[in-house]
C-alpha positions in Angstrom: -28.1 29.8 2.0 -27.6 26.9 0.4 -28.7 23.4 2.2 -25.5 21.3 1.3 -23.0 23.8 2.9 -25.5 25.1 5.7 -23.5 24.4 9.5 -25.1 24.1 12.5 -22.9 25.5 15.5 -22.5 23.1 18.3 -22.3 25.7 21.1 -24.6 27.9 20.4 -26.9 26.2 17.8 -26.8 28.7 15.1 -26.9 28.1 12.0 -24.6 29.3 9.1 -21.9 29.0 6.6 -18.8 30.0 7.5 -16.2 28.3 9.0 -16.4 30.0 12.3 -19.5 30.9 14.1 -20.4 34.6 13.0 -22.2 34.5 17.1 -19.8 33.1 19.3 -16.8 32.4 16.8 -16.8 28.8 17.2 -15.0 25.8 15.2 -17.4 23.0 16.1 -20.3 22.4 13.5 -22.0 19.8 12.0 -23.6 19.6 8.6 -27.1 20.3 8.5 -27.2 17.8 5.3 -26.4 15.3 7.6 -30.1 14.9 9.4 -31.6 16.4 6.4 -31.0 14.8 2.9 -30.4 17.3 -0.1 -31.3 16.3 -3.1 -29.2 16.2 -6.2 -29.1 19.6 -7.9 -29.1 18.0 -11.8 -31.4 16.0 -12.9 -29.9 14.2 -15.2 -25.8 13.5 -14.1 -23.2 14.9 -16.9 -22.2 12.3 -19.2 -18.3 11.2 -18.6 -16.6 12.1 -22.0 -13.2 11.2 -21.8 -10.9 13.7 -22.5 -8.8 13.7 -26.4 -5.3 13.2 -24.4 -6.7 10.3 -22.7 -7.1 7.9 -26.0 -3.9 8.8 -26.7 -2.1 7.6 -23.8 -4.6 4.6 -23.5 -2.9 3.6 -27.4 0.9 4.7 -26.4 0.0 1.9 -23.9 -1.5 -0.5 -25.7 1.3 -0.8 -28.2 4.6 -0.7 -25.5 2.1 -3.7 -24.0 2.2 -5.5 -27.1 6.5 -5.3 -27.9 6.6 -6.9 -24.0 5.9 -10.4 -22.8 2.9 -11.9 -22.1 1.7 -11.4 -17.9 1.7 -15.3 -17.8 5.0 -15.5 -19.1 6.8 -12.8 -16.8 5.1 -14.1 -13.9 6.3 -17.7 -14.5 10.2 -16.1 -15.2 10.2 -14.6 -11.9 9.1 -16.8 -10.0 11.6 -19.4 -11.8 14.5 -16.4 -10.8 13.0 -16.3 -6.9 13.3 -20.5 -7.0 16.5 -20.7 -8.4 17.9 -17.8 -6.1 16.6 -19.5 -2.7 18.0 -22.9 -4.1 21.3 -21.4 -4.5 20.9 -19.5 -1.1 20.4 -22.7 0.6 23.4 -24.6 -1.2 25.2 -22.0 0.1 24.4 -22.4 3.4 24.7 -26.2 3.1 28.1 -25.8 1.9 29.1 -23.4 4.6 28.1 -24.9 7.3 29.8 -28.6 6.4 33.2 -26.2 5.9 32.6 -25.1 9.4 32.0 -28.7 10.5 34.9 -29.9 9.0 37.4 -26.7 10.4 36.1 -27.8 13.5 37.2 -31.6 13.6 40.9 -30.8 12.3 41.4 -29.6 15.9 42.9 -31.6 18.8 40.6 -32.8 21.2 40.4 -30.3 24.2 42.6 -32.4 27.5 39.7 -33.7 30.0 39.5 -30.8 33.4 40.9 -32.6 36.4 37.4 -32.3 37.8 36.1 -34.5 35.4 39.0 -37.3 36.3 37.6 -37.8 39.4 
């Protein structure tokens, strides 16, 4: 048995590696890798060689980057379209509320209660 996939059983302390207990056919392990360090099975790690399909896509990106606008220049056109849209939002609202204001003094003054004559 290997030591990174060795299991210590909770309930019973045994110590194997399945996923159950093969004594009392418990779920409830532990690692024995986690008090007892494994060392790394290579020496040396494998070298990362990216895969032929990778450069590929890496230059189909490059060049639809390139036909674009700069990240400078579409940042600075969208926040341009998010000021001039809340500057028009609040026009509107400026504008809608003086109509409302000006509905409301077109009406006849309401008569005074009697209550309030006294």
């Amino acid at each position: 048995m290997q030591l990174h996939v060795a299991r210590l059983c909770l309930d019973c302390q045994e110590v194997h590696d399945s996923q159950t207990c093969p004594i009392c056919s418990s779920e409830s392990f532990a690692y024995i890798s986690r008090w007892i360090p494994a060392p790394e099975r290579r020496l040396k790690p494998r070298p990362a060689e990216p895969a032929p399909q990778a450069e590929t896509y890496r230059q189909l990106l490059a060049s639809d980057r390139s036909d674009r606008t700069s990240p400078a220049t579409s940042r600075w056109l969208k926040r341009g379209v998010f000021g001039l849209a809340a500057v028009s939002a609040a026009a509107w609202a400026l504008k809608r509320k003086a109509a409302g204001d000006d509905a409301g003094s077109d009406r006849p003054p309401k008569a005074p209660s009697e209550g309030a004559l006294r």
